[in-house]
C-alpha positions as CSV (number, residue, x, y, z in Angstrom):
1,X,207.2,17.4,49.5
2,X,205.7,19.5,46.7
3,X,203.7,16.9,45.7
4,X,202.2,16.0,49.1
5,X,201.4,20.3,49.7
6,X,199.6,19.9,46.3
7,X,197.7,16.9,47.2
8,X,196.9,17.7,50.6
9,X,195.2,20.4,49.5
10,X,198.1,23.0,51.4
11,X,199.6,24.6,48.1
12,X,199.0,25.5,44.7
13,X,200.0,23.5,41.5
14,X,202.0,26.0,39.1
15,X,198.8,27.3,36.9
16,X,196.1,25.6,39.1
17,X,192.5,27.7,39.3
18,X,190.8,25.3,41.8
19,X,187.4,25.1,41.5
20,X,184.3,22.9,42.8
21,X,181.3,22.7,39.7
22,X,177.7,22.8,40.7
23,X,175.0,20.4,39.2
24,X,172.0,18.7,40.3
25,X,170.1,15.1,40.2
26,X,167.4,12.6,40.9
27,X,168.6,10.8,44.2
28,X,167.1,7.4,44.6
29,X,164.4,8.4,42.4
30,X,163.3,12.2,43.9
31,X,164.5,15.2,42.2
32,X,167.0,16.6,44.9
33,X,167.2,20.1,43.2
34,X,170.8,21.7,43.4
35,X,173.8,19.4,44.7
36,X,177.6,20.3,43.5
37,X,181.0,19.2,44.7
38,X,180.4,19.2,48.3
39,X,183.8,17.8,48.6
40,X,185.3,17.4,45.5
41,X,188.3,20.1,44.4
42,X,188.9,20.1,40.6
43,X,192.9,21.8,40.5
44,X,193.0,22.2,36.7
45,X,193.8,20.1,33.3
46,X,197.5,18.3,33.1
47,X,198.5,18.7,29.6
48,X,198.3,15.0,28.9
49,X,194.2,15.9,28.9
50,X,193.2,14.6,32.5
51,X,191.2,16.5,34.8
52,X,192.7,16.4,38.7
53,X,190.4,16.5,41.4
54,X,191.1,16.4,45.8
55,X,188.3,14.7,47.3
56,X,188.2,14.8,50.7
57,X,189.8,18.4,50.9
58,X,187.6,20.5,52.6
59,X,184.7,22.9,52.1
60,X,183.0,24.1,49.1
61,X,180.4,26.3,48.1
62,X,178.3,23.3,47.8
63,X,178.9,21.6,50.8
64,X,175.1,22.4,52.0
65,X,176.5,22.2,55.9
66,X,178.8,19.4,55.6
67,X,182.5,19.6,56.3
68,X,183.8,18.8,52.9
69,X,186.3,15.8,54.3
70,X,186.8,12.5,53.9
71,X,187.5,9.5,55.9
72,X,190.2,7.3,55.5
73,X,188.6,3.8,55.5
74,X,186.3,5.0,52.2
75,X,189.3,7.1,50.7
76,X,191.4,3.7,50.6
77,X,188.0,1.8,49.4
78,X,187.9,4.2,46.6
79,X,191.7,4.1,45.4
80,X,191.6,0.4,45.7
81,X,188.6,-0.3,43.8
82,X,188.5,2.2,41.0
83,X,192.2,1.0,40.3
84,X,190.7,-2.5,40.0
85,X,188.1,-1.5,37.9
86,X,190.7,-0.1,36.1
87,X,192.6,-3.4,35.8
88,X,189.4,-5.3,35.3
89,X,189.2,-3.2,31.8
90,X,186.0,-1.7,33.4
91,X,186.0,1.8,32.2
92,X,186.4,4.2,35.6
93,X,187.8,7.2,37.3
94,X,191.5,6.6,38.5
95,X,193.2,7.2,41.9
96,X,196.6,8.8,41.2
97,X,197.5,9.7,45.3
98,X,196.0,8.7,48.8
99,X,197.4,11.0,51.4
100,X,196.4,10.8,55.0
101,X,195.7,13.6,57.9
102,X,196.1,14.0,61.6
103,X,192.7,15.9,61.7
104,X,190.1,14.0,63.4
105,X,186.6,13.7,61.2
106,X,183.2,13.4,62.6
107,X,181.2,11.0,61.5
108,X,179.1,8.4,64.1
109,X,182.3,8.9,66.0
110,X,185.6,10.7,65.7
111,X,187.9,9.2,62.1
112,X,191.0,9.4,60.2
113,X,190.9,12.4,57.7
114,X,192.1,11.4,54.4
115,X,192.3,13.0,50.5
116,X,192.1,11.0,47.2
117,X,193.6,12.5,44.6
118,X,191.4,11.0,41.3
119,X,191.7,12.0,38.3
120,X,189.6,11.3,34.9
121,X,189.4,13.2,31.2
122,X,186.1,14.9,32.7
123,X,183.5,14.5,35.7
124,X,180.9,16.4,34.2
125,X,178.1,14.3,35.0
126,X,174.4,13.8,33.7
127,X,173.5,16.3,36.5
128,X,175.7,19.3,35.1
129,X,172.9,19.1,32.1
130,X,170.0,18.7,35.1
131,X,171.3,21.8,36.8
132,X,171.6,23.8,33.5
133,X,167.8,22.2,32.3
134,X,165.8,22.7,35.8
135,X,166.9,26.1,36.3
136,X,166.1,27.1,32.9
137,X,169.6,28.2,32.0
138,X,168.7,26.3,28.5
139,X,171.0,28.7,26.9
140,X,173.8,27.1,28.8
141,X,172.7,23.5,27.6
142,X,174.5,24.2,24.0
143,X,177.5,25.5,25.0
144,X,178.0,22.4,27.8
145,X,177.5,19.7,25.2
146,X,179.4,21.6,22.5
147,X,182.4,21.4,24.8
148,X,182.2,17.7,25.2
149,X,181.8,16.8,21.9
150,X,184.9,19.1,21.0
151,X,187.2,17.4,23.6
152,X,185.6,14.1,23.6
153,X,182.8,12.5,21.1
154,X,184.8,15.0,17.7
155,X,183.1,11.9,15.8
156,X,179.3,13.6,16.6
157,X,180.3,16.5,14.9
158,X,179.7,15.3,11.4
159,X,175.9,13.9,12.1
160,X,172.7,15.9,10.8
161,X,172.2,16.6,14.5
162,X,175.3,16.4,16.5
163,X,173.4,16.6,19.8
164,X,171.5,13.7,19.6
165,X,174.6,12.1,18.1
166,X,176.3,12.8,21.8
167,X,173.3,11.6,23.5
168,X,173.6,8.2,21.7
169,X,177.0,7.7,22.7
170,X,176.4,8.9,26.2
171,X,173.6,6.2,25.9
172,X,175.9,3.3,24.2
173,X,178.9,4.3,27.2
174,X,176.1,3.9,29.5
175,X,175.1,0.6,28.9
176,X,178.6,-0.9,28.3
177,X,179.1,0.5,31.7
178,X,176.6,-1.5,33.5
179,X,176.8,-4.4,31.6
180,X,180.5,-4.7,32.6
181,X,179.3,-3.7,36.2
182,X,176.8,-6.7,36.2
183,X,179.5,-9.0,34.9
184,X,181.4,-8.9,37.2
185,X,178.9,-8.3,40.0
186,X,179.6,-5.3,41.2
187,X,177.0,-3.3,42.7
188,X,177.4,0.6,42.4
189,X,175.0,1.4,45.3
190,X,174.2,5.0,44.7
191,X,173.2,5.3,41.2
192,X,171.9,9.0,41.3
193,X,172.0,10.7,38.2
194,X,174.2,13.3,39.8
195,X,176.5,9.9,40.3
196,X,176.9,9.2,36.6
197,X,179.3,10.2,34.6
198,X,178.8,12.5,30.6
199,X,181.9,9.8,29.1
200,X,180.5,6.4,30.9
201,X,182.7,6.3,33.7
202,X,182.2,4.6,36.9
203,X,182.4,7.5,39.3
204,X,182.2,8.2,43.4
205,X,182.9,4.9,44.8
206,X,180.4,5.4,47.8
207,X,178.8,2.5,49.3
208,X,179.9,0.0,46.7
209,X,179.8,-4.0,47.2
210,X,180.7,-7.2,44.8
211,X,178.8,-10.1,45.2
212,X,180.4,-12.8,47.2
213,X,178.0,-15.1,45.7
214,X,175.0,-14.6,42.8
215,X,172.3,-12.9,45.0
216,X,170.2,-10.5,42.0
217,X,168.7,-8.5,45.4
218,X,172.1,-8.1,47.1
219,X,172.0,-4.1,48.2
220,X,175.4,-2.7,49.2
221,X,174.2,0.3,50.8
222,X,172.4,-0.1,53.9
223,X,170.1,3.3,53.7
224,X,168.9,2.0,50.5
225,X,166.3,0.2,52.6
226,X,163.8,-0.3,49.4
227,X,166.7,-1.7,47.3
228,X,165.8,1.1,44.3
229,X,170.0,0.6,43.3
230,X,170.3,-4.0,43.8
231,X,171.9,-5.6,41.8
232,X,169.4,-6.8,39.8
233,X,167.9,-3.2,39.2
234,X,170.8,-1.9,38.2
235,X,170.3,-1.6,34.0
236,X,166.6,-0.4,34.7
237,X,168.4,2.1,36.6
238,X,170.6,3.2,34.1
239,X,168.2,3.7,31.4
240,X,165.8,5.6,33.9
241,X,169.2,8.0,34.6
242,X,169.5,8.2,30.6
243,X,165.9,9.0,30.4
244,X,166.5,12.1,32.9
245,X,169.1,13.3,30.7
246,X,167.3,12.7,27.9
247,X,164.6,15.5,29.0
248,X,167.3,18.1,29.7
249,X,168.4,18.0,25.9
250,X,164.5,18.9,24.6
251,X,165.7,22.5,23.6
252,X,168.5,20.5,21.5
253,X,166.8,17.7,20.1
254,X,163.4,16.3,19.5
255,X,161.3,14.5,21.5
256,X,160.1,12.0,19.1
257,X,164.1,11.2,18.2
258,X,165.1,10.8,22.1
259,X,161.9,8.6,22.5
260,X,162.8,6.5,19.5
261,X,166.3,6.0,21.3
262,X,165.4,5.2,24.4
């Protein structure tokens, strides 16, 4: 019963300081300005070094008018497919809990409420840099990437410039990624940059789709009506996201080396 208070949402983890993160993005190619955990609640850090997050619980401070919940048919689509990513060997956020609700949603008519309990050794994403960048809190970009090459890329510490060290193994995650995406034909569907993951995770399982047969157009998300995130488009996308992050680390490293990367 402790467990399901915890991951309902209904009561505190011993030592949790919930909170939801802000950040921004390009969505389907148009700078969006600030975005956040609309409905994502990060509880804390378990000492094994995952982060574990509620999606689905309710409203945040970034929920720009929304009601911060979740609906059971995508909260099962989630848990079941970032677990088989998982067991694909595709690298991916993991679903530890699904728990269900009496609470009636409203989407195009009334739904099951539900909460996924995900958890992942970060979700700082490309757009936590985008937020930091755009609203020229460049003084913040240092201290961001400093802390993810302390918990996670220690080996970009001894390079002549360990930021663009940490932006070459962003890069390299990146395209492993989508190269295992595209092997298996999956098709991510909303590949914002706010949607991509600092450690090369695949992250928010929104309107996602596998091919059922090779079609290099298919589109799994039907307000995607120009097909900017198919199949096909997929690593072109990828490398445009990197780009975007590449331009929020100009006060860190320079333009001629981020060029040469990308």
């Amino acid at each position: 019963d402790e467990a399901l208070q915890a991951f309902t949402g209904n009561q505190l983890l011993a030592g949790s300081q919930p909170l939801a993160s802000v950040y921004s993005g390009h969505q389907f190619g148009v700078w969006a300005g600030q975005l956040g955990d609309g409905r994502a609640i990060l509880l804390g850090e378990t000492a094994a070094g995952y982060e574990i997050q509620l999606k689905g619980a309710g409203r945040t401070p970034y929920s720009r008018m929304g009601d911060g919940r979740a609906v059971l048919r995508s909260s099962i689509r989630e848990f079941l497919c970032s677990e088989a990513m998982h067991g694909l060997g595709i690298a991916t956020t993991r679903a530890l809990a699904l728990t269900g609700s009496h609470d009636a949603v409203y989407r195009e008519e009334p739904e099951t409420a539900a909460i996924v309990t995900r958890i992942a050794p970060s979700f700082i994403r490309f757009g936590h840099f985008e937020y930091l960048y755009h609203t020229g809190r460049h003084e913040q970009l240092a201290p961001l990437a400093d802390f993810l090459i302390a918990r996670h890329f220690p080996e970009c510490r001894a390079a002549e410039n360990p930021y663009f060290a940490l932006f070459q193994e962003i890069a390299r995650r990146s395209a492993e990624l989508v190269a295992a995406w595209q092997s298996v034909g999956f098709c991510h569907g909303v590949l914002n940059t706010d949607n991509m993951s600092a450690l090369g995770l695949t992250i928010d399982y929104g309107p996602f789709g596998f091919l059922d047969a090779y079609d290099r157009r298919h589109v799994p998300n039907h307000s995607d009506t120009a097909g900017r995130y198919a199949y096909n488009e997929q690593p072109y996308v990828v490398h445009w996201n990197l780009s975007r992050l590449a331009s929020c680390l100009l006060p860190l490293v320079s333009d001629s080396a981020l060029i040469d990367e990308l």
